[in-house]
C-alpha positions in Angstrom: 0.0 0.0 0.0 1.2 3.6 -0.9 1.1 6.0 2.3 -0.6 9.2 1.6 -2.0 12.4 3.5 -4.2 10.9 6.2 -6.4 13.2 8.9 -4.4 13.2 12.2 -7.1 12.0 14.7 -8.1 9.0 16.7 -7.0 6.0 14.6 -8.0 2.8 16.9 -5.4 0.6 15.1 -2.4 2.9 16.1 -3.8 2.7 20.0 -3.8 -1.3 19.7 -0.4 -0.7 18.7 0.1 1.1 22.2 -1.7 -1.7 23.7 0.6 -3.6 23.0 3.7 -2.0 24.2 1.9 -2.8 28.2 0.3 -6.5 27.3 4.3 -7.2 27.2 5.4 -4.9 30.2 2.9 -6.3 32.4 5.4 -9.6 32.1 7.1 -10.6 35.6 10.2 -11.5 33.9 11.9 -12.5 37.6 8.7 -15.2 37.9 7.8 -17.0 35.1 6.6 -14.3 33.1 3.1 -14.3 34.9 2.1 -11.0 34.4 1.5 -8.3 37.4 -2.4 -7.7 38.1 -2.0 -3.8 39.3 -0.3 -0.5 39.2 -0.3 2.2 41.8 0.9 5.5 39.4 0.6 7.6 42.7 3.7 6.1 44.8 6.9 7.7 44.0 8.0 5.7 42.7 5.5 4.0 40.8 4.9 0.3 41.3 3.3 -2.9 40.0 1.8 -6.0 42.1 0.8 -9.4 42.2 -2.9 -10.9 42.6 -4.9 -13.9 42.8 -6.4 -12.9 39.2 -3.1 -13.7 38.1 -3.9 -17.3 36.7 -6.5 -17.9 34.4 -8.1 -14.3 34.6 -4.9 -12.3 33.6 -3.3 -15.0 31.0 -6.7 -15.1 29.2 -7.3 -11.6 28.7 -4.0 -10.9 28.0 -3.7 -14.3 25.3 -7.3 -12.4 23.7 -5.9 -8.7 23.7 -2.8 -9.7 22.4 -4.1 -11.8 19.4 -6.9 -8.8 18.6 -4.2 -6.0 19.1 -1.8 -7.6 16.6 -4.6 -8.2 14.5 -5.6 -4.6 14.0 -2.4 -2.9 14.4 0.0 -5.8 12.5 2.7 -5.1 15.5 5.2 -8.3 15.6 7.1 -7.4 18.9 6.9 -9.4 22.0 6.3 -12.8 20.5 8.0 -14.3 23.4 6.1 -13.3 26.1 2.9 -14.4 24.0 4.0 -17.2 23.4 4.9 -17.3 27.2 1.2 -16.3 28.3 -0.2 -19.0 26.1 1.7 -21.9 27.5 1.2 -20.5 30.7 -2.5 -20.5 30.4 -2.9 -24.2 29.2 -0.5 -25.3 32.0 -2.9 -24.1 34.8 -5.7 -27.1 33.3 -6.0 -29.9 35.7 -7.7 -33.1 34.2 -10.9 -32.1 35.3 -10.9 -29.5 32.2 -10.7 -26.4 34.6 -8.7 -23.8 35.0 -7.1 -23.7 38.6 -5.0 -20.9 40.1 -1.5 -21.2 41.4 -0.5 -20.2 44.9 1.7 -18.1 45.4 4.7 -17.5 48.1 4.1 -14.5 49.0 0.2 -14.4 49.1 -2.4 -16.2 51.4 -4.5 -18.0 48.6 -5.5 -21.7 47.7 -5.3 -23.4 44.0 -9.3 -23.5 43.0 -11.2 -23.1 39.8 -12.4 -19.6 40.2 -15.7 -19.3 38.0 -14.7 -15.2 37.0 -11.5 -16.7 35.7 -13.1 -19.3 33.3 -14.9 -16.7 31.3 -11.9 -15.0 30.4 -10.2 -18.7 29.8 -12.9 -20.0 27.3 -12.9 -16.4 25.4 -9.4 -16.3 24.9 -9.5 -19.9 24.0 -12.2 -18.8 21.4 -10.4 -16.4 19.7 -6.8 -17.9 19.7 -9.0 -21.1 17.9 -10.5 -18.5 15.5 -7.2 -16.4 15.0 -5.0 -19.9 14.1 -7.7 -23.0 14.2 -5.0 -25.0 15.9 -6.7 -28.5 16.6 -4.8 -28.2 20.1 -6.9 -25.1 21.3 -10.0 -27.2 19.9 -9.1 -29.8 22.3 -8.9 -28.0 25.3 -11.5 -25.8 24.8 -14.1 -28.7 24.0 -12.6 -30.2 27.7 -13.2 -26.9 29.3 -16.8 -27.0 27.9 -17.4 -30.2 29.1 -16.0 -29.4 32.2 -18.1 -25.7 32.7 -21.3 -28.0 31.7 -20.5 -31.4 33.7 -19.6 -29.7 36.9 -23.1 -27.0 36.2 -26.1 -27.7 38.7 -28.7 -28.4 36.8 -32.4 -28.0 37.6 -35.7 -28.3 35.6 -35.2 -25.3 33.6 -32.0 -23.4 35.3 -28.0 -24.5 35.5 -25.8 -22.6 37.9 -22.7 -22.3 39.8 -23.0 -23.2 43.6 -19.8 -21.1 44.5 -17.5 -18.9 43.0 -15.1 -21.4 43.1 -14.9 -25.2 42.5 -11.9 -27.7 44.4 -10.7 -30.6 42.5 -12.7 -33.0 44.6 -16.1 -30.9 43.8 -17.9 -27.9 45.1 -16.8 -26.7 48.7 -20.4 -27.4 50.2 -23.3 -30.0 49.0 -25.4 -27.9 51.8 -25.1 -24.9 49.2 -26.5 -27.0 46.5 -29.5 -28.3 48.5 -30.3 -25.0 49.6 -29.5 -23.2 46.4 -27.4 -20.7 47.8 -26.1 -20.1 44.7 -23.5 -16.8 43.8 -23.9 -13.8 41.8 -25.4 -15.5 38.7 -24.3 -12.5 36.0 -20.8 -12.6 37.7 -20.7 -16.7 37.4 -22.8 -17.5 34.9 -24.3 -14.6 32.6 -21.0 -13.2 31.7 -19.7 -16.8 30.3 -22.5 -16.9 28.1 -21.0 -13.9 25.5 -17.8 -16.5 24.8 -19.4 -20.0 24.7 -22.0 -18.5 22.3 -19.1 -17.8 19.6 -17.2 -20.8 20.5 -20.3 -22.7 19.4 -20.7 -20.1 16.4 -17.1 -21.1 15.1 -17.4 -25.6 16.3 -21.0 -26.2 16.6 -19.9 -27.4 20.0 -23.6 -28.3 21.5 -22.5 -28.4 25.2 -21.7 -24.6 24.7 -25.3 -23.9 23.0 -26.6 -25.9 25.9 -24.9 -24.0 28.5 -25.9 -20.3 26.7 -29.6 -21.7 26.9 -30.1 -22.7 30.7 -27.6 -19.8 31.9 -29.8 -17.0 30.1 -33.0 -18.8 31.4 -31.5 -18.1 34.7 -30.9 -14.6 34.4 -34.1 -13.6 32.1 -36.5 -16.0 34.4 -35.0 -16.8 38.1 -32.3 -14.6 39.3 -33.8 -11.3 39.4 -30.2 -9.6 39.2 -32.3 -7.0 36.9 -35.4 -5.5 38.5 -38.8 -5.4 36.4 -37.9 -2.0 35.2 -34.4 -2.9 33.7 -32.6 -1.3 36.8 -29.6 -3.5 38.3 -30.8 -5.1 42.0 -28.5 -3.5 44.4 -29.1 -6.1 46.9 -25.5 -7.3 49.0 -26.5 -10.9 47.5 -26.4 -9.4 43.7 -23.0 -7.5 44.0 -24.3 -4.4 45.0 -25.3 -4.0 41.2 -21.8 -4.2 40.0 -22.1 -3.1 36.8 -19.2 -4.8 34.7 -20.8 -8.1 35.8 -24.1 -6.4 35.0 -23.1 -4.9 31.7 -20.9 -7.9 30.7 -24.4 -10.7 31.1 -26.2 -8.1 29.2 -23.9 -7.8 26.1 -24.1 -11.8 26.2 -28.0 -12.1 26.4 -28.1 -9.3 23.6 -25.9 -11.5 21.1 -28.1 -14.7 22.5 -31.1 -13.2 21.4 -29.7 -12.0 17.8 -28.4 -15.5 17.2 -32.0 -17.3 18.6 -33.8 -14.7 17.0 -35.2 -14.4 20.2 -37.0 -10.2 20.0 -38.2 -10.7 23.6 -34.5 -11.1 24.5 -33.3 -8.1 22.9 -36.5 -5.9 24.5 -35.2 -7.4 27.6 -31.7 -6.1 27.3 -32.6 -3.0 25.6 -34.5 -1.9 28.6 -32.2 -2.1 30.9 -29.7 -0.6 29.0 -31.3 2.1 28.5 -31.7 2.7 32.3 -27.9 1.6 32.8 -27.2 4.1 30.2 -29.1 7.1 32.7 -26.4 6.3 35.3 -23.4 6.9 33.4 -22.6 9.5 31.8 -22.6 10.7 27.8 -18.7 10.4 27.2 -18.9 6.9 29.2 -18.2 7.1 32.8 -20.0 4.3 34.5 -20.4 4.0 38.4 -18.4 0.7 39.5 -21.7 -0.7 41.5 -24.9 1.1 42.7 -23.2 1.0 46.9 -19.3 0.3 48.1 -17.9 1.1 44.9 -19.9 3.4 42.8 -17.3 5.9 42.8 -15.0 3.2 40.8 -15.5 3.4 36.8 -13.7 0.1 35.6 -12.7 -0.1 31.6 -14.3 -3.6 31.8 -17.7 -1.9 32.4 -17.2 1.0 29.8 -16.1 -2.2 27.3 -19.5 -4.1 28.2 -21.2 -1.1 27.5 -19.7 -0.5 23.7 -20.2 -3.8 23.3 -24.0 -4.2 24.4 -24.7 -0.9 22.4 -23.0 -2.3 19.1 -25.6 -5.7 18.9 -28.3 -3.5 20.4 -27.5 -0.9 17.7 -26.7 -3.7 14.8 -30.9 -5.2 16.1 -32.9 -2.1 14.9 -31.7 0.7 17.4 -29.8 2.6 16.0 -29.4 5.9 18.3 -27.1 3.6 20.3 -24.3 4.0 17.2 -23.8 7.9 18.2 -24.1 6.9 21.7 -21.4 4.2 21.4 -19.0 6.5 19.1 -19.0 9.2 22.3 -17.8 6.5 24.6 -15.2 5.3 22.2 -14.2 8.9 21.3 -13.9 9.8 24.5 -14.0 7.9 27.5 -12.1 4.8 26.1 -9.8 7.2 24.3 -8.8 9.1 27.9 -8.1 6.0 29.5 -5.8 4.5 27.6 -2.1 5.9 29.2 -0.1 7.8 27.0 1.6 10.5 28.0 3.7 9.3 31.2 5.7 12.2 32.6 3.5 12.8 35.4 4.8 8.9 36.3 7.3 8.9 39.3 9.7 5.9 37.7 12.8 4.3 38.9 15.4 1.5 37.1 16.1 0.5 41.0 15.1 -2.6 41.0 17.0 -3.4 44.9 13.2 -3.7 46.5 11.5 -5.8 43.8 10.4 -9.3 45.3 9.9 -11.6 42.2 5.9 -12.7 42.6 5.1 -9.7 44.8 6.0 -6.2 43.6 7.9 -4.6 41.0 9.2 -0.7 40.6 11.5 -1.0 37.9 10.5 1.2 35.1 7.2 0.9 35.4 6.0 4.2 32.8 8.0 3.1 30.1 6.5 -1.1 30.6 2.5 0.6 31.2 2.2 3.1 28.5 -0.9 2.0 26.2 -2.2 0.1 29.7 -6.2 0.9 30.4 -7.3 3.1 33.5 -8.5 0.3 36.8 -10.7 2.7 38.4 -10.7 5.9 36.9 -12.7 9.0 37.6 -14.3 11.2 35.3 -11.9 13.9 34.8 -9.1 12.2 36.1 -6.9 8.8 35.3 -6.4 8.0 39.1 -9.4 7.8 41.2 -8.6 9.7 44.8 -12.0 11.0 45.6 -13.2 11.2 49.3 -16.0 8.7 49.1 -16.3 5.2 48.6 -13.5 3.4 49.1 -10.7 6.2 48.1 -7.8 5.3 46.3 -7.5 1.9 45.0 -5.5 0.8 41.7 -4.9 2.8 38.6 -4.3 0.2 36.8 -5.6 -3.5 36.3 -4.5 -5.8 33.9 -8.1 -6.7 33.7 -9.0 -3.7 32.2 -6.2 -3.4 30.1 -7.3 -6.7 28.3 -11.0 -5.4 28.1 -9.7 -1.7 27.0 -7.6 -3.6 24.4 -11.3 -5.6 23.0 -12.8 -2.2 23.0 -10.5 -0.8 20.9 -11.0 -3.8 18.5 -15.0 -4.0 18.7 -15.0 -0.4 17.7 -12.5 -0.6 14.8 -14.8 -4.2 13.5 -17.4 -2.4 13.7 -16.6 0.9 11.9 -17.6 -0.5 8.8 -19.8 -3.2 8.0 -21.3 -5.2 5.3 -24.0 -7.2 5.3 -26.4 -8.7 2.2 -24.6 -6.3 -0.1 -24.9 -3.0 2.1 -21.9 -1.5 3.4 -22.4 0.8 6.6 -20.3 3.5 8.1 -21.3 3.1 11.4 -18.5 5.2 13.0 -17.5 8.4 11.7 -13.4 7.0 12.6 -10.2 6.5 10.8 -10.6 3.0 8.7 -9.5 1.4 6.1 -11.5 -1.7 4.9 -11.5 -4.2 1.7 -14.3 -2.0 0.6 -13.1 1.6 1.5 -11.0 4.0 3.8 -12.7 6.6 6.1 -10.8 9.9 6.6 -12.4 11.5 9.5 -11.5 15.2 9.9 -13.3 15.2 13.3 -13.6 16.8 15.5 -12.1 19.4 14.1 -13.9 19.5 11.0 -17.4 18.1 10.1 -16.1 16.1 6.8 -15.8 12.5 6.6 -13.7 11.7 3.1 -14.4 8.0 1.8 -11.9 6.4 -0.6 -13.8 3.6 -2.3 -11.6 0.5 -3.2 -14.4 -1.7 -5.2 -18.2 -1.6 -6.5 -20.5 -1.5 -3.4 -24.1 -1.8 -4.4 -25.4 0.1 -1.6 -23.3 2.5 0.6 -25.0 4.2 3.8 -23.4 6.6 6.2 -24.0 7.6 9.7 -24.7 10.8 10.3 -24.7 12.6 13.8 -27.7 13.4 15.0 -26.4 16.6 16.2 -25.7 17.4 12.1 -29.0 17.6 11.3 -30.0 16.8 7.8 -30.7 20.1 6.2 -27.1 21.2 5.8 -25.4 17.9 4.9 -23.9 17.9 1.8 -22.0 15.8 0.0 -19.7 15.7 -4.2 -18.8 12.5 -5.3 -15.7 12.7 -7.5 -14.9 9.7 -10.2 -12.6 9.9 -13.3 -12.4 13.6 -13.4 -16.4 14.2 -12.7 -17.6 15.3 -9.9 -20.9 15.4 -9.0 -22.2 18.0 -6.2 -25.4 17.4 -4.1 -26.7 20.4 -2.3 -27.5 20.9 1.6 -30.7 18.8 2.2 -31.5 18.9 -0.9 -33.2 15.4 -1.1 -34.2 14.3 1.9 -35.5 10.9 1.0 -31.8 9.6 1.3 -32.5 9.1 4.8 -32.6 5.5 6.2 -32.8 3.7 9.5 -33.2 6.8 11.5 -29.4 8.7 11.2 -28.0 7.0 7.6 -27.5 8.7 4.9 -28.0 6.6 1.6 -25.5 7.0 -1.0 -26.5 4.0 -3.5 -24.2 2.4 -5.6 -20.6 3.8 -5.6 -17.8 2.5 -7.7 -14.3 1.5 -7.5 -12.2 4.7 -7.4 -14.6 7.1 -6.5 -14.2 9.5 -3.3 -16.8 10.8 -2.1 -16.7 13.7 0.6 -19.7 14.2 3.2 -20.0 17.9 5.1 -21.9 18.6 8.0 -21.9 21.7 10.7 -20.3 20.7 14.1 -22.3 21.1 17.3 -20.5 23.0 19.9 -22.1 23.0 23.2 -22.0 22.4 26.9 -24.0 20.0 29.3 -23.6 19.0 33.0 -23.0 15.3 33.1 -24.0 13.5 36.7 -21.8 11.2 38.4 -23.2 9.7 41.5 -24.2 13.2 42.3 -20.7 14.8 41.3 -21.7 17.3 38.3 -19.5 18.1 36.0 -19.5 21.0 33.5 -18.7 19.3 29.9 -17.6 21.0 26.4 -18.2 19.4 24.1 -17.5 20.1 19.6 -19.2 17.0 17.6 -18.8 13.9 19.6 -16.0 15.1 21.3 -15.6 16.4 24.6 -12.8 19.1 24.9 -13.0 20.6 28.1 -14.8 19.4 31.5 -15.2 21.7 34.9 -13.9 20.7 37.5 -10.4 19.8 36.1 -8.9 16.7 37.4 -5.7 16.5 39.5 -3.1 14.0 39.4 -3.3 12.8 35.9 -6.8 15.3 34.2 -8.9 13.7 31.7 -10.3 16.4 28.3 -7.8 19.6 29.5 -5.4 18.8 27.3 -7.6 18.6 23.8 -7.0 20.9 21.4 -9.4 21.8 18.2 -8.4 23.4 15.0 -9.9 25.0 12.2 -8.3 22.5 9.9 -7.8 19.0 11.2 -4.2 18.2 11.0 -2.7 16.0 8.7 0.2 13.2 8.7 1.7 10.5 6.4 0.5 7.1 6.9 -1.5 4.0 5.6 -4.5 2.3 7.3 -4.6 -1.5 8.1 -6.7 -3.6 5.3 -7.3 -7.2 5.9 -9.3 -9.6 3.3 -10.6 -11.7 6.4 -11.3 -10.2 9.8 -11.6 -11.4 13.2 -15.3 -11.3 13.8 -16.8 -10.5 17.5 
């Protein structure tokens, strides 16, 4: 591909690149190259620890960001440690087909199958099957299945999980069982439905299916984790209505339902969505839970809400592509660490304990790492509520930031039955055409078209209007100029403008006015003053602290330009 003029705003690929860069520094080189769980920024210096998510939880997120990162951004570096994390992840199976975790010398903790970890197991399982369809991966992941629906309790219409975590001679308690005291069922059981559904889209594996079936029965018809209104039950028993957990089962119901072509199930979702969406806020702060830690946004829960939007927004509604695109613009965007010189850093590495605690260079190993608990105008969460300062980093979140990244670049362009949708106005390049996008600088979205597309659509922002969009299509010296809403007819599915057939060679350029504006966004009754040009927020009152989120954003008249290709691949990683 020849590199040309490109707009000089938020390309997703380029941040998977950055992603990256921490998925390797995150390695505990001195200890098997299990990777460190969290970062305190805020120490001087700076610091990263050990956890008992370090197993099954950490490898698999990391084994799934680092195959999806690559596959965007077509980095090579840091093979080693992947391959590392992947033969670390497969040695932590016991016969049984579980997942266990490892003890560790320096922390209190017993091996066990924890039930959190083997969601992220069977999903990176999933997609290292999907990215390489080694017959190896097939094999353990049909075990682990087996295993997740052998060791289920299963009644008349209903499986669960008995405990949050399983011992290799059983569950801990058969009393448990008989009285049904059953755990969180989103935590332990909803959220695994979203990776055993495309496992069994990619084998056909029908103990997968099985467990998708009785798990969302649970949630839709027994558990009453959501409340008749959509709103998340805040009881103790539920998890205080911990909304990654909450967020997480409601992105896996919501692809259940489009696969079962099950409406009810999408209604379902969709309504409590659309109350979760009323306690976060437009740029994509969520709380952490609805009690103990609502002060705590995690970039797992910000990652369950893209996600949830994007099938929700793919089944018919369609406001939730502007809503995602602010959350991915900004939110997502902001917590990804780049700029480090506010990180207190040291090459001393004369108080590192191997398996414990790390402070050797630790900005240069977390830039492109994902915010733990972030607040909204700030990277590091230090408020006086809650439970104050915790982590400001988790490799949990780096993992999910890393999938957010990748489920908004897949889903920047689409095709389907011979339509091909621009659902985000974002820097792509595609197999059927590039996006330039000049925002938010500039209302203009340039598309480069690569071959014949029989029917092209755009998203346009419903802050744009339609009366002064415009748009000249240019093709073999011709151009051919259509006036400011001057046929509005070419408007379909709510916010997409129809351009018909376009051609191979033909660039087309789309105009809109920006929206400049201000709104106060609510966070557990914090109130923030937001600007905001396009989707874009580029200011926010007050200003954070240690490490501020939107004060640094600058707008020009002009967007800036920069040499550069995008990424096209002719088959895609599909999630």
């Amino acid at each position: 591909m020849t590199k040309r003029l490109l707009p000089d705003t938020l390309t997703l690929e380029d941040r998977a690149g950055h992603a990256m860069n921490a998925i390797v520094g995150m390695a505990d080189r001195d200890y098997n190259d299990i990777p460190f769980f969290a970062a305190n920024l805020m120490t001087e210096p700076a610091n990263l620890t050990h956890g008992d998510w370090d197993y099954g939880s950490s490898h698999g997120r990391m084994v799934d960001g680092m195959i999806l990162a690559r596959h965007m951004s077509g980095e090579t570096f840091g093979s080693d440690i992947e391959a590392k994390y992947r033969s670390n992840l497969l040695s932590f199976f016991k016969e049984d087909g579980l997942s266990y975790r490892q003890t560790n010398p320096h922390h209190n903790w017993e091996a066990n199958a924890n039930f959190i970890d083997q969601r992220a197991v069977i999903l990176s399982l999933t997609t290292w099957f999907q990215s390489t369809g080694d017959p190896a991966v097939k094999e353990a992941a049909d075990k682990h299945v087996a295993a997740l629906k052998r060791v289920a309790i299963k009644e008349r219409d209903v499986w669960y999980y008995p405990a949050s975590e399983y011992k290799e001679g059983g569950w801990p308690s058969s009393n448990a069982i008989l009285l049904r005291l059953a755990p969180d069922p989103a935590a332990f059981c909803g959220r695994l439905v979203m990776p055993l559904l495309k496992y069994h889209e990619l084998t056909g594996n029908a103990d997968a299916f099985e467990l998708c079936q009785f798990f969302t029965a649970l949630i839709v018809q027994r558990s009453g984790v959501f409340n008749p209104d959509g709103s998340f039950n805040d009881a103790l028993a539920y998890r205080s209505g911990h909304f990654h957990t909450r967020l997480g089962t409601l992105d896996a119901l919501a692809r259940f339902g489009v696969f079962t072509g099950d409406a009810a199930l999408i209604a379902f979702v969709e309504k409590s969505y659309a109350w979760a969406v009323t306690q976060c806020t437009a740029f994509g702060w969520t709380p952490g839970d609805m009690k103990e830690q609502a002060y705590e946004h995690e970039t797992c829960s910000l990652v369950d809400l893209i996600a949830t939007g994007i099938t929700l927004a793919q089944s018919g509604y369609t406001k939730y592509w502007g809503v995602v695109e602010r959350y991915i613009r900004n939110h997502l965007a902001e917590s990804q660490l780049l700029e480090m010189d506010w990180v207190k850093e040291t090459d001393d590495r004369s108080m590192d304990v191997p398996g414990r605690i790390t402070y050797e260079n630790i900005a240069q190993r977390t830039r492109g790492a994902f915010a733990g608990y972030s607040a909204p105008n700030d990277f590091c969460c230090n408020v006086n509520h809650g439970r104050g300062h915790t982590n400001d980093l988790q490799i949990c979140c780096l993992g999910s930031g890393t999938r957010g990244l990748y489920m908004g670049w897949s889903n920047t362009v689409t095709e389907k039955k011979g339509t091909v949708s621009v659902n985000f106005l974002l820097n792509r390049g595609s197999t059927w055409l590039d996006v330039d996008s000049y925002l938010p600088h500039e209302g203009k979205l340039v598309l480069h078209i690569h071959k014949d597309i029989p029917r092209l659509q755009v998203r346009i922002p419903e802050w744009a209007g339609y009366a002064k969009v415009s748009f000249k299509r240019e093709l073999g010296g011709e151009t051919i100029a259509m006036g400011k809403g001057s046929e509005p007819s070419r408007w379909v599915n709510e916010c997409f403008l129809l351009l018909g057939a376009a051609a191979a060679g033909e660039t087309i350029t789309i105009e809109f006015p920006l929206s400049k504006r201000k709104t106060i966004e609510t966070a557990i009754g914090q109130q923030f003053e937001t600007e905001w040009q396009g989707d874009d927020v580029i200011g926010i009152s007050p200003q954070g602290t240690s490490h501020p989120f939107y004060s640094g954003r600058k707008v020009y008249a002009q967007a800036p330009l920069r040499e550069g290709e995008y990424r096209r691949l002719e088959k895609e990683l599909v999630w």
